[in-house]
Each structure stands twice: as structure tokens, then as C-alpha cells.
C-alpha positions in Angstrom: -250.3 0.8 -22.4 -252.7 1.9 -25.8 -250.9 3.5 -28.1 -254.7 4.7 -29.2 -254.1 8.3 -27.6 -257.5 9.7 -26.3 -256.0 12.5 -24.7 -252.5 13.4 -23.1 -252.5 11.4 -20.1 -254.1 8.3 -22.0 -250.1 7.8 -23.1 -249.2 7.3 -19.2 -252.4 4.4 -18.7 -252.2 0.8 -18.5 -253.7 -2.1 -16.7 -251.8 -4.4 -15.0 -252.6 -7.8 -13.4 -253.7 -7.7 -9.5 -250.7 -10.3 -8.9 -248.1 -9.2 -10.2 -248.0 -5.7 -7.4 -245.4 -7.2 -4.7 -246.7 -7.7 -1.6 -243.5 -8.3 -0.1 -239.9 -8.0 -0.9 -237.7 -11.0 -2.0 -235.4 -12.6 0.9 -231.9 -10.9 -1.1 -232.3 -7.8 -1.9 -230.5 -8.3 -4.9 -232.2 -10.7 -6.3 -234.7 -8.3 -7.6 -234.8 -9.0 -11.6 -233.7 -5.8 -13.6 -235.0 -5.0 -17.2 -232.4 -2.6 -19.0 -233.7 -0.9 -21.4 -231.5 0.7 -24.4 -232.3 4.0 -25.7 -230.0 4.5 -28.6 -230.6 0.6 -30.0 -234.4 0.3 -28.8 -233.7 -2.9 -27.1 -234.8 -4.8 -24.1 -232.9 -7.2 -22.4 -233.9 -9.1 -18.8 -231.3 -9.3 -15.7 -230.9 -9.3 -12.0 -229.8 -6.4 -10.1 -226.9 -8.4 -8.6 -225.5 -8.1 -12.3 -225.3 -4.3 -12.1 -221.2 -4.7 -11.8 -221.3 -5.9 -15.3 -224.3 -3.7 -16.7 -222.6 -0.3 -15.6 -219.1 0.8 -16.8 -216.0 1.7 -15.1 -216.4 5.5 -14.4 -219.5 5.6 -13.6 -221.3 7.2 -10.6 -224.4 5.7 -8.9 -226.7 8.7 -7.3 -228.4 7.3 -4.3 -231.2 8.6 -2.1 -230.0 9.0 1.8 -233.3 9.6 2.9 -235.2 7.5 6.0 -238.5 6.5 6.1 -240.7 7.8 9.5 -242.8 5.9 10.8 -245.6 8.3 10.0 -248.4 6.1 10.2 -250.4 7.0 13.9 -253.2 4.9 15.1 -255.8 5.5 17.6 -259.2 6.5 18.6 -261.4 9.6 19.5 -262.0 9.8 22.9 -265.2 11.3 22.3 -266.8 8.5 20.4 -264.4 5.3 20.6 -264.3 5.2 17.4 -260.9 4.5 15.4 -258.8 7.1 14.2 -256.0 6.6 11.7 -253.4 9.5 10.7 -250.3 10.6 8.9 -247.2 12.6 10.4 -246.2 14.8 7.7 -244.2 17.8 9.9 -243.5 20.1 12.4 -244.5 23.8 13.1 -242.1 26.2 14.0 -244.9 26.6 17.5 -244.6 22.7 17.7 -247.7 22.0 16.3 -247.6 18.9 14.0 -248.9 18.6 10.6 -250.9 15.5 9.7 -254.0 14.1 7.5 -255.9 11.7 9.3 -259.4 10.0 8.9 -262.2 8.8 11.1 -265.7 8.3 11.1 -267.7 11.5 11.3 -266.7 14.3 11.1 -263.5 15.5 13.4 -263.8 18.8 15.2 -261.5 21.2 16.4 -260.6 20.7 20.1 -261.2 16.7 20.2 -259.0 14.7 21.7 -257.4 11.6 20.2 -256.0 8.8 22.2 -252.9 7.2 19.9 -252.2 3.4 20.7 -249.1 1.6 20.2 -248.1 -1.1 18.1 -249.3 -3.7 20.6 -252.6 -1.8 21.1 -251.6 0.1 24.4 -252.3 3.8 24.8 -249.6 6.4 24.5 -250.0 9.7 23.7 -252.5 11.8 23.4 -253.6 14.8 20.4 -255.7 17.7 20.4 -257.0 18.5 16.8 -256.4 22.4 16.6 -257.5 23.5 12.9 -258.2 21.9 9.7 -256.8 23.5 6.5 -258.6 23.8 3.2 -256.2 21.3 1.6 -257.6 18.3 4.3 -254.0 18.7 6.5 -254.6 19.2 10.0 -253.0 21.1 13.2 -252.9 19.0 15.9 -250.9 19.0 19.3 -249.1 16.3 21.5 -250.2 16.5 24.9 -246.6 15.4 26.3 -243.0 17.0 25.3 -240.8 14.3 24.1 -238.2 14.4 21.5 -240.9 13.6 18.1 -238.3 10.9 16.0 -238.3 8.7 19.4 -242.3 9.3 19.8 -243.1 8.3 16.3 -240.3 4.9 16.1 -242.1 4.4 19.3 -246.0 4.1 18.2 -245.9 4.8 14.4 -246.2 2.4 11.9 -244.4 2.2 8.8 -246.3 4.2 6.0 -246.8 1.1 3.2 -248.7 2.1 0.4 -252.5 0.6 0.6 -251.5 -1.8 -2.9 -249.6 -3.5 -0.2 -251.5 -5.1 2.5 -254.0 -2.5 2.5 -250.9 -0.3 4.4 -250.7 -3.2 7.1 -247.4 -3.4 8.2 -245.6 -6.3 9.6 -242.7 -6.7 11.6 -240.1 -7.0 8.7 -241.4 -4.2 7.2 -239.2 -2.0 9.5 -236.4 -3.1 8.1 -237.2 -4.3 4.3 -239.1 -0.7 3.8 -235.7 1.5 4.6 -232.9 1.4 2.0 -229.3 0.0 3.5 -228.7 4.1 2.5 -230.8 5.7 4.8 -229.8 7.9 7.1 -231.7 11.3 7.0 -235.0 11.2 8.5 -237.6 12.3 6.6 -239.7 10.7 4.3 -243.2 9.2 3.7 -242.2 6.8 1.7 -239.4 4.9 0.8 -237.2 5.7 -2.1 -237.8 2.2 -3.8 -234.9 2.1 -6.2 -232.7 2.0 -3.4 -234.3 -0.9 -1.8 -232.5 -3.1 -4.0 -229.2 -2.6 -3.0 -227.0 -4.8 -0.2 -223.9 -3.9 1.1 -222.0 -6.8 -0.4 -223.5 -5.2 -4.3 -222.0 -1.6 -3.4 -218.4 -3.8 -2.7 -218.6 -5.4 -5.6 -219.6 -2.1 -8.0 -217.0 0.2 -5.8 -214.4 -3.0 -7.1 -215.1 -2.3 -10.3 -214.5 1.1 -10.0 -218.6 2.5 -9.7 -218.7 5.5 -7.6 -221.5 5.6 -5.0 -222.7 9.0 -4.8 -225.4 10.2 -1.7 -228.2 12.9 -2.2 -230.9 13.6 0.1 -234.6 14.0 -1.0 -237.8 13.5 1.3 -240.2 11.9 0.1 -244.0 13.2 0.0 -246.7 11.3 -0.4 -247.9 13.8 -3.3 -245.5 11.7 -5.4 -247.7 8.7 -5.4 -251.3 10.4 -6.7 -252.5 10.1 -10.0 -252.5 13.1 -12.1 -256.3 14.5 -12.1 -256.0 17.5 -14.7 -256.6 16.0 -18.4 -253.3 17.6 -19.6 -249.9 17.6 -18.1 -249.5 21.3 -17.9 -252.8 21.8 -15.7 -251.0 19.3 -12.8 -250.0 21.5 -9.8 -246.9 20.0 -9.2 -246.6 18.8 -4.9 -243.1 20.1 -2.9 -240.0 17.8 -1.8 -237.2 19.0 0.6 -233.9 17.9 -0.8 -230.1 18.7 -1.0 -227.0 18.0 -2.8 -223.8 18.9 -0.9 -220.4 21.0 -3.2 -218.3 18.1 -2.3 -221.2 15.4 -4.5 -221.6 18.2 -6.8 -218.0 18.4 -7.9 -217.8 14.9 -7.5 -220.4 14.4 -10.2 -219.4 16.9 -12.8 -215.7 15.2 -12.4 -216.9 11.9 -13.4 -218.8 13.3 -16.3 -215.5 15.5 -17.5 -213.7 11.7 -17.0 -215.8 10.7 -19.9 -218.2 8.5 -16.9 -222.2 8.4 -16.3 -224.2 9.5 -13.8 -226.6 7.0 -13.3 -229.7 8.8 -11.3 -231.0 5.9 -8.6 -235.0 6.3 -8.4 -236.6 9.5 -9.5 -236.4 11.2 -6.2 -232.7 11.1 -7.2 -233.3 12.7 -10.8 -235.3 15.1 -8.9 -232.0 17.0 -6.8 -230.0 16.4 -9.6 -231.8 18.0 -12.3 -232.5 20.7 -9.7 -229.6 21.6 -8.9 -228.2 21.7 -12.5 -231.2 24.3 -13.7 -228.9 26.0 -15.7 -227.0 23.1 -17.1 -224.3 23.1 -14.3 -224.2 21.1 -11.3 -224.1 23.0 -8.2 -224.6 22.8 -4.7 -228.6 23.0 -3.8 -230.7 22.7 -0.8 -234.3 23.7 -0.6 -237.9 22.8 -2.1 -238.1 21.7 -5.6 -241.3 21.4 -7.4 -240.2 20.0 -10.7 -242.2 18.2 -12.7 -240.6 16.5 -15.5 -242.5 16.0 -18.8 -241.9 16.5 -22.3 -239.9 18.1 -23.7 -237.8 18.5 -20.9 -233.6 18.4 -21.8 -231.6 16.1 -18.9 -229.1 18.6 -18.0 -227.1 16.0 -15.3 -228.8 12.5 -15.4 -227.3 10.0 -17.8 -229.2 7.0 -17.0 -231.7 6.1 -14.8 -232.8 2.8 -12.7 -236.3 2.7 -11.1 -239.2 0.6 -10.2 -242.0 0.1 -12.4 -244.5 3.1 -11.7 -248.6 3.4 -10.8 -250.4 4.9 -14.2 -251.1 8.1 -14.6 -248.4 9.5 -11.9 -245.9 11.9 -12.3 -243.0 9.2 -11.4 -244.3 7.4 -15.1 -243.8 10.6 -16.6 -240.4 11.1 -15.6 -239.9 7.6 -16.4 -241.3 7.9 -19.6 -239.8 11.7 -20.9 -236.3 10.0 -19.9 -237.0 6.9 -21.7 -238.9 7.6 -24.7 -242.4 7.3 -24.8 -243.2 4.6 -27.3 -239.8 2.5 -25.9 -241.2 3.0 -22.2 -244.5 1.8 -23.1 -242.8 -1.1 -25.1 -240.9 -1.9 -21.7 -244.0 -2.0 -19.5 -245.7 -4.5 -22.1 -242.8 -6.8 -21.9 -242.3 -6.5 -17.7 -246.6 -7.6 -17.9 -246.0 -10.3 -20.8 -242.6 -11.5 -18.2 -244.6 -11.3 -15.1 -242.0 -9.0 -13.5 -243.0 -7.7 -10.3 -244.4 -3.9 -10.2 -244.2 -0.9 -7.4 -242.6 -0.3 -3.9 -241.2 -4.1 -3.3 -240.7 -4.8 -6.9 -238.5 -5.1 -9.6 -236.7 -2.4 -11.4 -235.7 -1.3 -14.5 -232.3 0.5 -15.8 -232.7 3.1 -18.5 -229.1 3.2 -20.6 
């Protein structure tokens, strides 16, 4: 990052080496190396997340993201034309309409039919493009019943981001690109903090007496997008669906009255959690949040947070960043370059203390 500040969003820049964005996840999980980074002291020390036993303290309480990735991703082709069609599953209608983004050659029309093909290139179902909404999103509808999360693990494809394989899934992707958490379907992406973790590390932090606490926030893929207004305040902020249940709620505040952390996993995590504690206590929430957290926003329920090194300019480094400090942040990132860490979704992590 410059610390030569052109304007606001000149703090949140910096260029990073094409090799060092993962293109695939390491065999273990856990073997992932973790940067933790020291707010009170300003210091940077280098780890691996299999050492989080040690790093965290007795008391504390992990927040983890329950959410699932879909397998959003739809590919086909226009019968009218042949020519490919690609799309994006982001929802249902109440009428059963589904809500997507999709691209093609030309210029799609209302009333076109597209022929969806399966993962080994056989057709499947077929979609009639309805209406086209001034954001880009479109109304399309399936041209068969069928329950939608069987349809989709049938011919979707997992949603990578284009930094990794230009979105081109493989076969291990359906398994490396969900969390061992993930239960509630829902997402567009994967909570990437979370990918980090193996059920033999939760054993060994629950043995040393680290809670592990479960929220639930889908992921949209306005998360991801650079920030295009030239100050913070100007960015309209995109919507996420999450929840956090009375039983985690009490939970939570318990640890915190025991004199322990909570210790936010990912920032789709700090996103319930500071949420639901708008008004400095945490309650029960479910709903859409649009929080966007930038200075000189007060944590009201997040002690420290763990995440994976962030794209420029997006509201995730921001987060990052307001948490962290912004000169210590931008200190961190110089060092994770300088170490040739490994940056974004399959990448290594950091843990702000």
C-alpha cells in the first residue's frame, strides 16, 4: 500500500504479485500460514493456523460462518443462436421465478429460451428469460418443477471467483470451496476464513477450552466489487441475509462477562455480530444487514478478528483495515507481499489480536 494518500480510497490500494493469488488450496487445511497481527504492541509475528490452540486463550469463543456455498454457476447456450450462455443463481421469487445475472453474446431478449448443460456437457433444463431489471439481474423461469437445491448440485458449478482459474472449477473444488462448517445453503461464495479449519483443529481448540460458536450469513457477490465512488461515504452498501440465534447470543455475551474474546471468523462473521449488537448489546437478530464498516466505526461485540488477505479497494479491506488500524494493516499487507504469503479465497490468513 502508499502511504502517499491521493484521495480516501488511495489508503485501501496496493499491488500485489500475479503469483502469489492461490489458485488452489493447500492438501491440509490447516496448514494455511497465519500472520497475527498485535494491535496494542504494533507487532507482526508469522504462524500456521494449526497453531491457533496456542495463539487464542482459554475463554475464548471462535464465531464461525454456517453458511453453504450453491452451486450457482449455470452454463448453457441460447437456443436461438447456439451461442454460449453463462449465468448466476442468486434467488427465488415468491411466483418461482428465479433471480440470476447471466451473459452471452448479443444482446438477450425477453422470451428466449436457454438450454442449460450439465457438468459433462449434456442438456438438462431448460430457462425462459422473462424481464431484465435496471440493475442487470434477470427473471427467468425453469421449464420443469423440481425441488431448486437438487437442480442446481445437479448442473451448477461451484461459483470460484475469476482470480482463480478464470472461475473454472474442478472436481475438488466441491469439496475444498465449502467450509467443514457449512450447513445452511445459501451463499455465492464461500466464507474463506472458515476454509481453514479441519475437524481434528476444532478438537484440539475445544481441548483447550475455545468455544466454537455458529452464525449464519449468505454471502453475496456484492462483497467482492471494488468500491467505485471516490469516498467511502458515497459506496451504496449491497444486502446479506444473516442470523444469530438467543441461545449464541447469550452464549457470547457469557464468555465476554467471563473475562474471554470473541474472536469474529471472516468478516461475514463481524458482519451478524456487529449487527446484532447495534446498540452495544448482543441480541438475537435475523434479517438483512447492510453494514458497512469504515472509520470511525466503535466494535461493539468483536474482539479479534481472523481473515484472509483482501482484493484492494473492497469493502472486506476496509473492515479489515477500521478493525486493525490503518497504518498497522497496511504495514501487515507489506510484510505478507515481502513473505510471499498467499492472498484471497484459497489463501492464507491473518488474525487481528
Amino acid at each position: 500500500m502508499n502511504a502517499a494518500t491521493v484521495s480516501e480510497l488511495d489508503r485501501y490500494d496496493y499491488d500485489l504479485p500475479k503469483h502469489l493469488v492461490a489458485q488452489a488450496p493447500l492438501p491440509s487445511r490447516s496448514d494455511a500460514r497465519l500472520m497475527v497481527v498485535n494491535r496494542k504492541h504494533g507487532r507482526i509475528s508469522h504462524h500456521h493456523i494449526r497453531d491457533l490452540p496456542d495463539l487464542l486463550q482459554s475463554g475464548d469463543s471462535l464465531v464461525v460462518n454456517d453458511t453453504r456455498v450453491l452451486p450457482a454457476r449455470l452454463v448453457g447456450y441460447r437456443q436461438s443462436t447456439q451461442g454460449r450462455w453463462e449465468g448466476l443463481f442468486l434467488g427465488v421469487e415468491s411466483t418461482g421465478a428465479w433471480r440470476i445475472l447471466c451473459k452471452a453474446r448479443g444482446k438477450l431478449a425477453p422470451g428466449e429460451t436457454i438450454q442449460l448443460v450439465d457438468r459433462l456437457a449434456r442438456d438438462d433444463l431448460q430457462l425462459r428469460l422473462v424481464a431484465k431489471s435496471d440493475a442487470g439481474m434477470w427473471l427467468v423461469r425453469p421449464l420443469a418443477d423440481g425441488p431448486i437445491l437438487e437442480t442446481l448440485e445437479r448442473i451448477g458449478r461451484v461459483p470460484l471467483p475469476k482470480y482463480i482459474r478464470k472461475g473454472e472449477m474442478i472436481g475438488a473444488d466441491r469439496e475444498r470451496y465449502q467450509t467443514v462448517f457449512a450447513k445452511e445453503a445459501g451463499s455465492a461464495a464461500a466464507p474463506t476464513a472458515g476454509l481453514h479449519f479441519t475437524p481434528e483443529l476444532i478438537g484440539r481448540l475445544k481441548n483447550a477450552t475455545i468455544d466454537v460458536a455458529k452464525i449464519t450469513l449468505h454471502v453475496g457477490l456484492g462483497t467482492f466489487r471494488p468500491i467505485r465512488a471516490t469516498k467511502l461515504d458515497s459506496h451504496q452498501m449491497h444486502s446479506e441475509w444473516g442470523r444469530i440465534d438467543g441461545a449464541t447470543a447469550e452464549r457470547l455475551s457469557a464468555v465476554r462477562k467471563a473475562g474471554g474474546r470473541i474472536v469474529a471468523v471472516g468478516t461475514t462473521s463481524v458482519r451478524v455480530l456487529e449487527t446484532a449488537a447495534a446498540d452495544g448489546v448482543l441480541r438475537p437478530w435475523a434479517g438483512l444487514t447492510e453494514l458497512f464498516i469504515r472509520p470511525p466505526y466503535r466494535f461493539k461485540a468483536v474482539d479479534c478478528l481472523m481473515t484472509n488477505f483482501h482484493l484492494p479497494r473492497t469493502t472486506l479491506l476496509v473492515l479489515a483495515s477500521t478493525f486493525g488500524g490503518d497504518e498497522l494493516i497496511r504495514r501487515a499487507y507489506q510484510e505478507a507481499i515481502a513473505h510471499e504469503y498467499r492472498f484471497y479465497s484459497y489463501g492464507d490468513a491473518m488474525l487481528i489480536v
